[in-house]
N, C-alpha and C positions, 0 to 999 in steps of 0.2 A: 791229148788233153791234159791239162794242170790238175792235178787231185789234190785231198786235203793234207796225203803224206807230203805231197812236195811244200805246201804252205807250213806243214809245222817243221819241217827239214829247213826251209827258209829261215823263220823264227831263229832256232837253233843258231844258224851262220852268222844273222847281223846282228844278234841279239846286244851283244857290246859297243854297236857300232848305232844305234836310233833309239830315238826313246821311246818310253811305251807312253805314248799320249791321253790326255787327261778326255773323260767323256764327262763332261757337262753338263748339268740339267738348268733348261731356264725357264724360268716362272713365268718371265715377260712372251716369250715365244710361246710357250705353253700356252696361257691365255688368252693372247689373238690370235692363235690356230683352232685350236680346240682339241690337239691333241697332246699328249707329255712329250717334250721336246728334250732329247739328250743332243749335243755337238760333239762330235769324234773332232778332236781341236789340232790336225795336222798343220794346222799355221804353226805350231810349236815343235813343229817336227826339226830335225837336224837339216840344215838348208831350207827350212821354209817352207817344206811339202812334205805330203808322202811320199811325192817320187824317192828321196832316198832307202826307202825300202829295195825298190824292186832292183834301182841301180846297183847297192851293196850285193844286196844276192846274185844277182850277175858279176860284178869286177870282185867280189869274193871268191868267186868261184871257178875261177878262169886258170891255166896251168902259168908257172914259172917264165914261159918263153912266150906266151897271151900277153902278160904283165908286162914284161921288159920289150914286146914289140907297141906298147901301147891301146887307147883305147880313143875311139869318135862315138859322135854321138851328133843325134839332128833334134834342135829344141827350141822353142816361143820363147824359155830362162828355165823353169822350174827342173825339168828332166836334165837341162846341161849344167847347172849345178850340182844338182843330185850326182852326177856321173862324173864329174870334178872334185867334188867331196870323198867320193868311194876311190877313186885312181887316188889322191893325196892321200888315204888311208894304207894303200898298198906300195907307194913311190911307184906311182904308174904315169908317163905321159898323156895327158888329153888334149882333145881336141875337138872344140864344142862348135858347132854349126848351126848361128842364130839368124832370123830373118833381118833385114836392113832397121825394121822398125821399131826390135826389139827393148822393151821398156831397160831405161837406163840400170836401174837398180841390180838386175838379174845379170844383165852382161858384168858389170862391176863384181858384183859375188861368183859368178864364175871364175874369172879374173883373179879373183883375193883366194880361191881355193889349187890357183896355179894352172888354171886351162889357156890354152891359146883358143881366143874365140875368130870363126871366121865367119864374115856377112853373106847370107847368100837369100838375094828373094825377098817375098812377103809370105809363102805359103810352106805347108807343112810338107811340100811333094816334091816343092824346089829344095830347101834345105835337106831333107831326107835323100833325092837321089843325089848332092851334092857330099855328102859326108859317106853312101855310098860307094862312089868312085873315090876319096880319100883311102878308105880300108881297102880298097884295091890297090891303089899305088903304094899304097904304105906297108900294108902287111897288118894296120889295127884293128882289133877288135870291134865290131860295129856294135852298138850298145841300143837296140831299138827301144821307142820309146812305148810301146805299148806289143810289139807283134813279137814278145818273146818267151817262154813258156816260163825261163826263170825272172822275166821282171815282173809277172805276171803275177807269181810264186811271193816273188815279196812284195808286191801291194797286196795280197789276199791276209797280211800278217795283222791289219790294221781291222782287219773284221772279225779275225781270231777274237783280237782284247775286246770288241763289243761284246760279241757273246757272250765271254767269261765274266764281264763287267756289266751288265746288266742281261742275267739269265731268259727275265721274263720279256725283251724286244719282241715288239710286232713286225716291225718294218725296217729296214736299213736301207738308207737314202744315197745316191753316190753321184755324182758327175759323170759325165760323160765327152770324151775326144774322141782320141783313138779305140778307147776300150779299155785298157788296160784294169785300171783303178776297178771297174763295174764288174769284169769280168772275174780279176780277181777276188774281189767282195762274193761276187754270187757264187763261187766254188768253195769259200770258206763257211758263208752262210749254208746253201742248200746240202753240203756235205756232212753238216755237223747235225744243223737243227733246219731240218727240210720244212717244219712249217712257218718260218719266218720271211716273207715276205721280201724280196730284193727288187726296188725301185729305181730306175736309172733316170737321170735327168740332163738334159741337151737346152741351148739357148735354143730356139725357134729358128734364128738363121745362123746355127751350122747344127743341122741335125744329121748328120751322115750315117749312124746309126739306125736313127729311126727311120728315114727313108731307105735303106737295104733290107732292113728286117719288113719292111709294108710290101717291096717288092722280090724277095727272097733270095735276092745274091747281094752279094758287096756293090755300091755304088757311089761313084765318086762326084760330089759337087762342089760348087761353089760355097766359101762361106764369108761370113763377115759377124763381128761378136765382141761385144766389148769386155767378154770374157776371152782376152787371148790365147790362155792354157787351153780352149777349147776348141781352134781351130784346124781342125784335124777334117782332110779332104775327104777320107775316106776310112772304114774303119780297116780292121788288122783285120789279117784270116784266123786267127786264131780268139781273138776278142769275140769275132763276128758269131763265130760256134759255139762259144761258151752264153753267148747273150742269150743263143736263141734256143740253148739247150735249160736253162737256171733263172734267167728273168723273166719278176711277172709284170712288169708293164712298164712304157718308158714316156716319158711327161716330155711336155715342152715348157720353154717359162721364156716372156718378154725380155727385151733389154731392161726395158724400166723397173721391170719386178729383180733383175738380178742386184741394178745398180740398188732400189732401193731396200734390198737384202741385205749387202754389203752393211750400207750406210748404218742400218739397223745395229746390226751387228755389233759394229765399229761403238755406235752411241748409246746402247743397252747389256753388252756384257765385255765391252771393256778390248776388244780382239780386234786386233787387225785383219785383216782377209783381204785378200785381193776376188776381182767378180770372178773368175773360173769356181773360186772356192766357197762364195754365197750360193750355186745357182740349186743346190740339194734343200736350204733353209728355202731360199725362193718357192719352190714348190712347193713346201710345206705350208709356208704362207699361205699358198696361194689354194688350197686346200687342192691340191693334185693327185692325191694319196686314196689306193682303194679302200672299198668300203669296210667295215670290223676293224681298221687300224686306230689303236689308241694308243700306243707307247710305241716312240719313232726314235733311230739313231741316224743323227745326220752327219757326213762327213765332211769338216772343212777341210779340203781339201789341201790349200793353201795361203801363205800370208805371203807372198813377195810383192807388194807393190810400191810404187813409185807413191812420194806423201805429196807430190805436184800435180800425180794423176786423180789421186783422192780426191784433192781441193779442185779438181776439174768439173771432178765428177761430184761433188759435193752442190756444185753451184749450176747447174746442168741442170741436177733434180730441185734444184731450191729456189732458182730464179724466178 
């Protein structure tokens, strides 16, 4: 299991290398939820998510002959960026494995951070055993994007700075894929200050968390989500354990409520977000949140998106 020494050991490592992201208070969201709304604003992160937390702390931490044999990785954008970012921090080769349909913006930023990107699939199960068999024939470091103790390690850094930053949280809101982000969040949260409440949140159609934790082993489904970051078949074995060890309860939220989250977002405090990274505000909207919760930290999780998909999705909900 991931402890709170491995998350502050984490800290420590990338501390030079991401930033410490601004939390947020908004008045607007405040008001039509009814509860005080702070945004953990990972859209501002280094590459555009939080993922560069957990990737740093993993390709940071790798030996000399790890480095110079290279690094893969299987990713929607945001994690294959993130892992393009940390190898060009270290002169490390990558090698990012993105679905065919992968939004243009993310491939291009991996790209510009020196990855060679390869196409494989629509799904998280196809790219992942695809870059898999890569670090086999190659000899690189496989960089998972949620099932690994040290990426795990550095997403748990960004719940560190809630705490410190606002002492008195009731709840801390997070996304949910693979696991990663949530799992790390509730090891940093329940480790430190056990009585604050750690909430996870899944689109409706792809909950593969929620449906493993209803039926008590990992289980793999189908998904489809116009939150892409979110498409993740099945959770991690190690996400899976920390869920079901630290969180207290995990929400669903509609397409329409993420998209119209997003949009919110975007038109009331000024932030870009892509939908993976509205769907923690979504639930709050949508009053999701258990009962005694009055001061909420929600994490945007990310801003990579396409400004054609925006106007897609802009006119989607407006028509």
């Amino acid at each position: 299991m991931v402890t709170i020494s491995d998350i502050r050991a984490a800290r420590t490592r990338i501390d030079r290398a991401v930033h410490r992201t601004p939390l947020l208070h908004s008045k607007t969201l405040s008001g039509m939820s009814g509860f005080d709304v702070f945004l953990k604003a990972e859209n501002l992160q280094k590459a555009g998510a939080f993922k560069a937390r957990g990737a740093s702390n993993k390709v940071f931490g790798l030996s000399e002959r790890e480095r110079s044999s290279g690094v893969v990785a299987a990713s929607s954008g945001n994690h294959g960026q993130a892992v393009a970012y940390a190898a060009a921090r270290v002169g490390a080769r990558a090698i990012i494995v993105m679905p065919v349909d992968a939004q243009r913006a993310k491939v291009e930023a991996a790209k510009c951070y020196g990855a060679e990107v390869v196409f494989c699939g629509t799904t998280a199960t196809e790219r992942l055993e695809r870059a898999e068999e890569i670090s086999r024939e190659t000899g690189m470091t496989l960089v998972h994007p949620y099932d690994d103790p040290d990426v795990i390690a550095g997403q748990g850094t960004a719940a560190l700075e809630i705490i410190e930053d606002l002492p008195d949280v009731d709840a801390v809101v997070a996304p949910i894929g693979g696991g990663g982000l949530i799992s790390g969040t509730a090891v940093a949260v329940k480790e430190s200050r056990p009585g604050v409440k750690v909430i996870g949140v899944e689109p409706a159609t792809s909950n593969c968390m929620g449906v493993s934790i209803d039926r008590g082993e990992r289980t793999r489904i189908t998904t489809s989500t116009v939150a892409d970051g979110l498409r993740s078949n099945e959770p991690g074995v190690l996400p899976f354990a920390i869920v079901r060890k630290y969180v207290d309860s995990l929400v669903l939220v509609s397409e329409d409520e993420i998209v119209d989250a997003m949009l919110l977002i975007m038109e009331r405090m000024k932030l870009l977000v892509e939908p993976s990274g509205a769907v923690s505000v979504a639930a709050v909207l949508a009053g999701r949140l258990p009962s005694g919760v009055r001061r909420v930290a929600a994490i945007i999780s990310g801003g990579n998106v396409d400004l054609q998909r925006v106007a897609e999705l802009i006119v989607s909900r407006r028509a």
